[in-house]
C-alpha angles and dihedrals in degrees: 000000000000130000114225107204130189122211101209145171126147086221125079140231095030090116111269093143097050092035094065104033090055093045096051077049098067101037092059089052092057083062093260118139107245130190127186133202123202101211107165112093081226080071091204089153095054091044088048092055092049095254133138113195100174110124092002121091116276135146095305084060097050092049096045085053086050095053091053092038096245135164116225113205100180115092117257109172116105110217102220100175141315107334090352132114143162141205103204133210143218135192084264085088086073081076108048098063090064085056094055087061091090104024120120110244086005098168090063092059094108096035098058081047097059088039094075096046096031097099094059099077141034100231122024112197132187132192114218132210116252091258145081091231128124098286086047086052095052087052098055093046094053100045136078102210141020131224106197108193110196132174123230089259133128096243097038083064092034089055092048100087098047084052103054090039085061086042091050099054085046085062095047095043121031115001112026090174094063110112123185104232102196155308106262106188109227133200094018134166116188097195095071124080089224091054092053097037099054080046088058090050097041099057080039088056094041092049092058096042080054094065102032087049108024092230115162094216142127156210103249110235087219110086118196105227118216119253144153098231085076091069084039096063093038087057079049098051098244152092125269089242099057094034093051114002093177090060126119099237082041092060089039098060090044091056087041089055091045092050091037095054085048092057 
């Protein structure tokens, strides 16, 4: 059976994008079969990874086709390397999540989607908008876990709480099967006061959502540096790993998934 995971924060630029293309990375190297889904309208994931979707069929298409109930035959799955695919994503999303407005069960459109392809792969990743909206909603319905990637920033712990509230009625109401991970810090750098100190607060945060909201979830031990050589390999078209495997975020994700598989 495969789990299906979201990489989600309503705030944007913490790393959701590079945190699940490198993790998908990884996973396929260890020989499981891995599928993305680019599922922000900004499709920074699709464009990482040298694709273009508009006009060709991505994951608006395919929830459009689920909405009418519809059956695609053409193939839409973008084979990006060994055990590891992607469906890709265009600002035609935008769109779909005004048309879920009216739609019966609307909040079950991607996962009936990902219920005819899941048994295809071993992990299913997507990768969220930086938002709670509709599309956010349907995430979090079709998935099993959450990675929540934060920066040691004021606002990335003061939105916290908001997040995993939201997290927390999408549990009671929709998907009681949905369990949070983990917290992975993003962007750090440990030599500076700021960056400890915004750790401190965030295990310090986390600690207190856990009991308000008896959550069985952590702070992960693998922290992601902060390094130019990230925005380097997107321009690139890869991942960190592949365009520079010694480096130290490269290291780092591979630790996170390793610690993230053994949770």
């Amino acid at each position: 059976m495969s789990k299906t995971t979201a990489i989600i924060n309503q705030k944007g630029g913490v790393g959701k994008t590079t945190t699940a293309l490198n993790l998908s990375y990884v996973l396929s190297e260890n020989r499981e079969k891995v599928l993305l889904i680019d599922f922000d309208p900004q499709a920074s994931l699709t464009a990482a990874l040298g694709y273009n979707a508009d006009n060709k069929i991505n994951i608006q298409t395919l929830m459009a086709a689920a909405i009418e109930e519809n059956e695609l035959e053409e193939d839409y799955i973008i084979n990006i390397k060994d055990n590891l695919d992607l469906i890709p994503c265009s600002l035609e999303l935008a769109g779909i999540e005004m048309s879920l407005v009216n739609v019966m069960s609307r909040e079950m459109v991607l996962k009936s989607v990902i219920e005819n392809i899941e048994d295809n792969y071993d992990h299913i990743i997507i990768d969220c908008s930086p938002s709670l909206g509709m599309l956010t909603i349907n995430a979090l319905a079709a998935c099993n876990s959450i990675i929540i990637p934060v920066t040691p920033e004021y606002l990335s712990a003061k939105g916290l709480g908001l997040l995993i509230n939201n997290i927390s009625k999408i549990r009671k109401k929709i998907n009681p099967n949905l369990t949070v991970d983990g917290i992975l810090i993003t962007m750090i750098n440990e030599r500076t006061h700021l960056s400890k100190e915004m750790t401190r607060v965030l295990n310090e945060s986390v600690d207190s959502i856990k009991n308000k909201f008896n959550l069985d979830m952590k702070v992960f031990q693998s922290k992601i540096p902060i390094s130019v050589k990230v925005g380097e390999a997107i321009m690139n078209r890869k991942s960190i790993i592949e365009y520079n495997p010694k480096n130290k975020v490269s290291e780092s994700y591979k630790d996170f998934a390793r610690e993230w598989r053994e949770w």
